[in-house]
N, C-alpha and C positions, 0 to 999 in steps of 0.2 A: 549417820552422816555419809560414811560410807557408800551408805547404800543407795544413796538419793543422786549423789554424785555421778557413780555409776550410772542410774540411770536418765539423768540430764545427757551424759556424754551418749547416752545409746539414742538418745531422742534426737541429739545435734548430728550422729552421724546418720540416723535414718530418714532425717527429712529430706537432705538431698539426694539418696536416693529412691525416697518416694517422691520425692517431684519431681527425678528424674522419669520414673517408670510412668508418673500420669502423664507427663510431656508423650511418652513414648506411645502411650496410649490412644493417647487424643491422636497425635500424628498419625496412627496405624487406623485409626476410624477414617480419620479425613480420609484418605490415601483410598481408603475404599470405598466414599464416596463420591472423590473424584474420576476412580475408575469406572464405576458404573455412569457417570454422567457423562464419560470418555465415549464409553460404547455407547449409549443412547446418540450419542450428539453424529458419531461417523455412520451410524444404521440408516438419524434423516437427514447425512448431507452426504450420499454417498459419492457422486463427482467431487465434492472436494475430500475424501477418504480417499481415491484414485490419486488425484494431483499428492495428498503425502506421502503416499508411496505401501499405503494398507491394497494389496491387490483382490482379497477378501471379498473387495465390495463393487468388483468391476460387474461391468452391463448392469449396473442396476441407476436407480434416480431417484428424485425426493418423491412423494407420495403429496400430491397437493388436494387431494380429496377433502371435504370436509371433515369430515369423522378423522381422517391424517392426521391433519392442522389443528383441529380441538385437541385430541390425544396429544401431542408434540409439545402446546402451550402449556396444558397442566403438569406432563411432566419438567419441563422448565422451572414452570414456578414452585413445583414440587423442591424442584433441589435446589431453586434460591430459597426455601423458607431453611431447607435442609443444613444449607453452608451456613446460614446466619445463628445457626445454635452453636457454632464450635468458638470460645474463646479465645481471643489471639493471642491472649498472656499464657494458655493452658500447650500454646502449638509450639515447636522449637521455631525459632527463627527463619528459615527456609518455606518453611510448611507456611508459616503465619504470610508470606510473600506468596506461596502458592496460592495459596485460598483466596486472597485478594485477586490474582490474575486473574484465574477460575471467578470469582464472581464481577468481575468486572464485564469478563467474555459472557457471560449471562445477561448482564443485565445491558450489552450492547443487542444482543438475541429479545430480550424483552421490551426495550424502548422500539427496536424495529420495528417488533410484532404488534404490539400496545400502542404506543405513543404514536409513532408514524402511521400505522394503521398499513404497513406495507404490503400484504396480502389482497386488503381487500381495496386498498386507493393507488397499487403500484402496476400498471400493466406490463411495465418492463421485466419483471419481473419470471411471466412466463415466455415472456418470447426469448428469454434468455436459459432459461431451466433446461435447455436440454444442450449445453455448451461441451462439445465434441471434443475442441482440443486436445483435450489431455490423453484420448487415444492416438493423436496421428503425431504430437509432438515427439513423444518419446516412445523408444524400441523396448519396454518392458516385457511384452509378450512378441512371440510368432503374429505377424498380421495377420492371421486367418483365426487367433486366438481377440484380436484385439477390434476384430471386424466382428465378430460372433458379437463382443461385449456392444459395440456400435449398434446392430441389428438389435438386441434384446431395449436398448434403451432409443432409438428412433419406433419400435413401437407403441412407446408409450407416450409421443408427444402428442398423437388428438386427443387422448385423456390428458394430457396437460390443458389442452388449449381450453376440451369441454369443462373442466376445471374453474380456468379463467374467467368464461364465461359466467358461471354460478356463483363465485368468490366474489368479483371485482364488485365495488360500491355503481348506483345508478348513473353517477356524480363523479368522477374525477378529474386532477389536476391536469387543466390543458396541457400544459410542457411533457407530463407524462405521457399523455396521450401520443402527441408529436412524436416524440422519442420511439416512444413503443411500436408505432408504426413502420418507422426508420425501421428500428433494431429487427422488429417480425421478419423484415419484405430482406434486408440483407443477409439471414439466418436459415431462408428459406433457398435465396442466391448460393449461398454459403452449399447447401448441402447438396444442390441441383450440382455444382460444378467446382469449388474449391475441392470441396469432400470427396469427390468421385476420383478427380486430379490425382490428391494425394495418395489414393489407395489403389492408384495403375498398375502396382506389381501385385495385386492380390492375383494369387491363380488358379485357386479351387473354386470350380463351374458354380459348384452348389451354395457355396458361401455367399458367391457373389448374385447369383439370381436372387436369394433374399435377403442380401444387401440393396438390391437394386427396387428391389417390392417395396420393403420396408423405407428406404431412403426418399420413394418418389410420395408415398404416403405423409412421412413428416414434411417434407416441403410443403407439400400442398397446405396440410394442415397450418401449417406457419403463413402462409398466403392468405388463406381463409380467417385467418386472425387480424390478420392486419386489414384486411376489408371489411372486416366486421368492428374494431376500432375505427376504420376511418367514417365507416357509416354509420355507427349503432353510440360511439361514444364519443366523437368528436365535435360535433354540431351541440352537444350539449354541455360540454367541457367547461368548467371554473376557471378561472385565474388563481385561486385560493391553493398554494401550496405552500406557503411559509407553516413554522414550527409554533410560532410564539415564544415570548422570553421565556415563559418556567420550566416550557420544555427544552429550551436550550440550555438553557441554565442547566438540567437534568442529564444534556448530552454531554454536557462539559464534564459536571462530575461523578456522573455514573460510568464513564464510560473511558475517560482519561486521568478522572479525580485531581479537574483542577477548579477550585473551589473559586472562579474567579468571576465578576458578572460581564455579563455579554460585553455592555456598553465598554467596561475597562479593557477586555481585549480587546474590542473596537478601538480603543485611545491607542496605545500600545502600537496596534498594526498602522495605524495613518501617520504616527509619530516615523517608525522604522519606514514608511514609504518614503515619505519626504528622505528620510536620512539618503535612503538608497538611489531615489532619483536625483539628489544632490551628487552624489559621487558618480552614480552615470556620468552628466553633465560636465563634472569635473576631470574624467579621464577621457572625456569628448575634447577637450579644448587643450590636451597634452599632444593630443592626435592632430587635431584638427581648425583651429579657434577661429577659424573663419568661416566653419558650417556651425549648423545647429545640430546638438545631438545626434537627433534622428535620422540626421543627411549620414555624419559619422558614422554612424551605426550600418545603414544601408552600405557603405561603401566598404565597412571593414565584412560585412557579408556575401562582398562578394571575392574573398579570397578564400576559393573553398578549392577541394578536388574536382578532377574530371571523374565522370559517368565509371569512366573504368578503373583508374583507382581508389575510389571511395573504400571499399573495403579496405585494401594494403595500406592505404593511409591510415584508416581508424583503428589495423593490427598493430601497425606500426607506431602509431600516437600513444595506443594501449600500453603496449608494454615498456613504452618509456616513465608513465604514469605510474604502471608497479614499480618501475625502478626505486623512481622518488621517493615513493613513501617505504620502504626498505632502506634507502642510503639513508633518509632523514629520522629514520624510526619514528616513525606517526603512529605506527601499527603492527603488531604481530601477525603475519597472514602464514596461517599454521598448515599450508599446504602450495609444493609447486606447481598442482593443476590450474594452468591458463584457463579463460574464458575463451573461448573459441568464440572468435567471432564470423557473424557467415550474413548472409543477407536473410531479411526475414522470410520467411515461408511465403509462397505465392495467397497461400487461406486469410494469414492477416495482415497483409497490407496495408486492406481498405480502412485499420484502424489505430495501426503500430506505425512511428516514425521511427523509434528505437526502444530495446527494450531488452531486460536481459532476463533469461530463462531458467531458473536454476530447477533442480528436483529437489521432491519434496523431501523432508528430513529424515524419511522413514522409508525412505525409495532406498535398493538395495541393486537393481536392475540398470536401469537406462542413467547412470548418475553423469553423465554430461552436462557443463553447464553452458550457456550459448548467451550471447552477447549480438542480438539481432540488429540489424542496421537496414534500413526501408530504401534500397535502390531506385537509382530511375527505372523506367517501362521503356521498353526501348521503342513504341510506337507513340511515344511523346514525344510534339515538337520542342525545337531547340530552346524555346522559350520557355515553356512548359520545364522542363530540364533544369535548366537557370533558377527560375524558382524554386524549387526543390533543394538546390544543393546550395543553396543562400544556408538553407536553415543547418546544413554541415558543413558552413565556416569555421575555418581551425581551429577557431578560440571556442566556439559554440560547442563543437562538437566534442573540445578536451573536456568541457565543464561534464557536457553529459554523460561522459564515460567515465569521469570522478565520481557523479552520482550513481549510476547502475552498478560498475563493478569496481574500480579500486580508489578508493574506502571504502566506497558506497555498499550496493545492496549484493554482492558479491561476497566480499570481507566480509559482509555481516553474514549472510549464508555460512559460509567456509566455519567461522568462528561458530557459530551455532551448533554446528555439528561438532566439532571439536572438542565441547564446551560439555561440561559433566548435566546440562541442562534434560531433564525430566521430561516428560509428555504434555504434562498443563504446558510449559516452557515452550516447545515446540511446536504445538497445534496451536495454540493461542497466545494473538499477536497486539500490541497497541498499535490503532494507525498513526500515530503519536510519532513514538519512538523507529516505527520500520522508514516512514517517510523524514520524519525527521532528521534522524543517522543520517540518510543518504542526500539530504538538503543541506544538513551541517558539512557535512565535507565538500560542498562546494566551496564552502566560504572559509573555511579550518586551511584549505590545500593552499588558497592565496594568501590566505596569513603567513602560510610556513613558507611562503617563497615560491609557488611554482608557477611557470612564465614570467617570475623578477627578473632581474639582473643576475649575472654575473657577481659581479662583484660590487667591490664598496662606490664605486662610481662611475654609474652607468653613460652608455653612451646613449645618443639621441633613438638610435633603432631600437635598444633596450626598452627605454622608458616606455616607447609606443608600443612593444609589442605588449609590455605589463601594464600599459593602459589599456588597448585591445580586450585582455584576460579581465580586466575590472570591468572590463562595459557586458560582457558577457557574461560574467555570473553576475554581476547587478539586474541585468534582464532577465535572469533567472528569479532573483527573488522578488524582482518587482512583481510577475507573475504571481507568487505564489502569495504576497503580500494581499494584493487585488484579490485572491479569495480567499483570504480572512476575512477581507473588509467587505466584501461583497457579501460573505456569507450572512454573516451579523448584520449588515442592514435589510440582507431581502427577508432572514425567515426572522428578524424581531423587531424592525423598522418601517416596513409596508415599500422596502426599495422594489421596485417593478424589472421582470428581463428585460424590458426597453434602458431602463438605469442603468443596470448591472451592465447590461453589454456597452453602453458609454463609458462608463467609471474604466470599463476595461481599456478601452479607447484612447480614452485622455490621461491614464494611469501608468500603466504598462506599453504604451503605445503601439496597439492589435489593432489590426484591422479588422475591419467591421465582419468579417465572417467567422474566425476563430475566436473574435471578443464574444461574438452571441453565443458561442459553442462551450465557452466557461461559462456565462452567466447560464444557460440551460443546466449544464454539470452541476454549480449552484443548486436549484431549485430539490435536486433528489438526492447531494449528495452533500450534505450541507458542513459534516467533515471535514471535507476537504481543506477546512481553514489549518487542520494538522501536519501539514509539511513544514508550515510557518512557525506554528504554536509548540509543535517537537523543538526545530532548529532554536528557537528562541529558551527553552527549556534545556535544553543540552549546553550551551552558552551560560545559562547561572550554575547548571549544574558544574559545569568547567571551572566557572570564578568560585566556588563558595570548596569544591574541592584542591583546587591550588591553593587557595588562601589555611586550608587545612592542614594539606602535606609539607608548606611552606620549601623550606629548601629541598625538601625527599621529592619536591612534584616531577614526573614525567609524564609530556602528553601520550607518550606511547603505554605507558603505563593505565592515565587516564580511560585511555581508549580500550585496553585489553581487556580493564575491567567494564566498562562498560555493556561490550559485547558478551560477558560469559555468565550471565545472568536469563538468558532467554531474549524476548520480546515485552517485555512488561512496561506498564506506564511507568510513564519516566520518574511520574512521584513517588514509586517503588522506588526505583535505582536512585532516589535521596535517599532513600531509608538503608535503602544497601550499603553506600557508599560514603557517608556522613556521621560523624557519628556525634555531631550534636545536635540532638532531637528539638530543638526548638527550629530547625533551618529548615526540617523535615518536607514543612507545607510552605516554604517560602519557595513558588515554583518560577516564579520570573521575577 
């Protein structure tokens, strides 16, 4: 009896840890196969290997050749079949979180390449393959270092372009065509003269003669592209660019894993539109009740800066905005390096209003983070000027620097780094959760009070100025509303860019040039409905974890955790953050 007992008790104590050491196991397989899919994935996207900060893989570019592109897709599906052997019950908990990133970042790379047919129905695609930036933004090398890497990779864009040429379908979507034409002819502008601009302190002779060979060569090439679209593929071009329901349905849960069908996020978004354009409406007539909204709206737009203080205003508006969330503890911002703010680059203007710049997570070199702001031109007339700096009215332009850097996509940088988060963590991101973070804090910062009142009983200039603040992030989400609901009716309802760009129109209240310029974004980047569908997910996620922590809740807390988790879809961070698993897949 003895003896039996004995060894019951050696069996209870070796189970856990033999299921300790298979855990450990399983974890140390995965871990090596995430690494290997690590290195495959920065060898074929080596400009965005640059932008994180691997300089390994400088002057080099993706390989769009066919033999490239066959080889890249089988290794893909290679290591989706690979991740789907490993059991999530056999991974520790972290691991079991990673693998899901990692195959979620897969099968966003496989719906592209598959479902979308991006390669061979996307033109935009190579007129954009050869995107510079990321040498002339940041001082990580000597410029005669970082010109060398320029020259090696402006050689290989007529092999891009002849590429394009062989890959693209007989047949492609009009709006892409359009765009792609756009995008070639200003890429081509771009390097003829933004590029050269930027690189006026180069001073070795020899550098620059074949900088200037190689530079005059991709432009043309990119010219030659774009006249070869407007002649060879435009005149033939479809209207046919929607996804269909199953493939959207596939976008949603392969790619966010929200198991939800199109039409219901459609209900959802039209329901919060109304909500939102209600409260516009509403904090129009605290201001103003004898205009209509959009009179209110125009007039509170035009209390912006002048031409010369725009910046010092938007430093100054800035760091009042850190203050806030610091005195109010919203957030842990686990460093006192400011965003420096500066005017955008002369290179992107033509496509940046604002925009904040941070380095990649893995950059060790140039780690400045820059908080860009699109000045006037000073050979715009006075009118020209006016308009422009409508769109950096006070209230407008607080909301947007809420978004870009504090909460927003700054805070979450900062935290990312700080944060014990991994390589999957890092390199792969949900556009869910990145967009949505920094949409949610639009609407989180005027919950908590910023541009209310004073105190418990506001005066009349109070009230207007925190109606002003409601009409201004209201406009923000109306936007962003309008493409969810846009997205959902053009690629599974047969909505047409002539719709879409009305719905923008009578929706968000766009004029008719910037309304068609969403409804185009719409057609390629169908996504985009994830600024709305993150904020709106970060919102249950808030209610079902205060309802948790009960009186322990702090939103600063909320939020700290939320960000030291990486980038993951949000329906991760239920799983992270909840711990009752039936709430798990309750995402809105």
């Amino acid at each position: 009896m003895k003896n039996i007992l004995n060894l019951v008790r050696a069996v209870v104590i070796a189970f856990p840890i033999a299921a300790t050491f298979a855990a450990q196991t399983q974890d140390t397989e995965y871990e090596a196969v995430a690494d290997e899919y690590i290195k495959g994935y920065l060898a074929a996207h080596p400009l965005h290997a640059t932008s994180l900060g691997f300089h390994e893989y400088d002057g080099k570019i993706s390989d769009f050749s066919g033999l490239a592109l066959d080889a890249e897709l089988t290794r893909i599906r290679r290591f989706d079949d690979r991740l789907k052997k490993f059991d999530l019950d056999k991974l520790s908990a972290r691991q079991s979180i990673d693998l899901r990133i990692l195959q979620a970042a897969i099968k966003q790379e496989l719906f592209e390449r598959q479902e979308m047919s991006s390669l061979e129905r996307n033109p935009m695609i190579y007129a954009r393959a050869g995107d510079l930036n990321v040498y002339i933004k940041r001082n990580f090398a000597p410029i005669e270092d970082r010109v060398h890497s320029i020259v090696l990779i402006e050689q290989q864009i007529p092999n891009i372009i002849i590429a394009a040429k062989t890959n693209l379908n007989p047949v492609l979507p009009k709006p892409y065509v359009e765009l792609a034409i756009q995008i070639a002819r200003g890429s081509s502008e771009f390097l003829k003269t933004n590029l050269v601009e930027a690189l006026a302190d180069l001073k070795d002779e020899r550098i620059r003669a074949e900088f200037q060979d190689s530079n005059r060569k991709a432009a043309t090439a990119l010219a030659d592209y774009a006249a070869w679209l407007e002649r060879e593929k435009l005149p033939k071009a479809s209207a046919d660019f929607a996804l269909g329901e199953e493939k959207y349905r596939r976008l949603l849960s392969e790619t966010e894993l929200v198991d939800l069908a199109p039409e219901k996020i459609l209900e959802i978004g039209l329901a919060k539109l109304k909500e939102e354009q209600a409260a516009f409406a509403e904090a129009a007539k605290k201001i103003d009740p004898s205009k209509s909204p959009i009179e209110v709206f125009k007039q509170i737009q035009r209390e912006h800066p002048t031409p010369e203080n725009l910046i010092p205003d938007i430093s100054k508006n800035l760091e009042q905005i850190r203050k806030y969330v610091t005195a109010h503890h919203l957030i842990t911002i686990p460093s006192e390096v400011r965003a420096r703010v500066k005017e955008t680059p002369q290179y992107r203007r033509a496509t940046s209003f604002a925009s904040m710049d941070t380095p990649g997570p893995f950059e060790k070199r140039a780690t400045e983070a820059y908080y860009y702001v699109t000045p006037t031109e000073s050979d715009w007339t006075a009118e020209q000027k006016e308009q422009w700096l409508t769109a950096f009215n006070y209230y407008t332009a607080d909301v947007v620097s809420i978004h870009e850097a504090y909460p927003g996509h700054y805070v979450q940088f900062l935290r990312l780094n700080a944060s014990a988060a991994n390589r999957v963590e890092k390199i792969f991101g949900s556009y869910g959760f990145i967009e949505g973070w920094a949409h949610y804090c639009e609407k989180m910062m005027l919950e908590q009070g910023y541009g209310g009142p004073a105190g418990a009983t506001p005066t009349e200039e109070e009230t207007k100025r925190a109606a002003k603040y409601r009409m201004a992030q209201a406009d923000e989400a109306m936007l962003r509303l309008c493409r969810l609901c846009a997205s959902v009716k053009m690629h599974t309802q047969k909505m047409t860019i002539e719709e879409a760009t009305k719905f923008f129109q009578d929706n968000c209240y766009y004029e008719e040039k910037p309304a068609h310029s969403e409804a185009m974004r719409g057609t390629f980047d169908p996504a985009y409905f994830n600024y709305t569908l993150g904020k709106l997910q970060i919102l249950k996620l808030r209610d079902d974890y205060k309802a948790q922590e009960g009186d322990n809740f702090s939103l600063q807390k909320f939020h700290n955790q939320m960000l030291d988790h990486g980038m993951p879809p949000i329906r991760l961070l239920r799983e992270i953050m909840l711990k009752d698993k039936t709430k798990w897949n309750d995402v809105l």
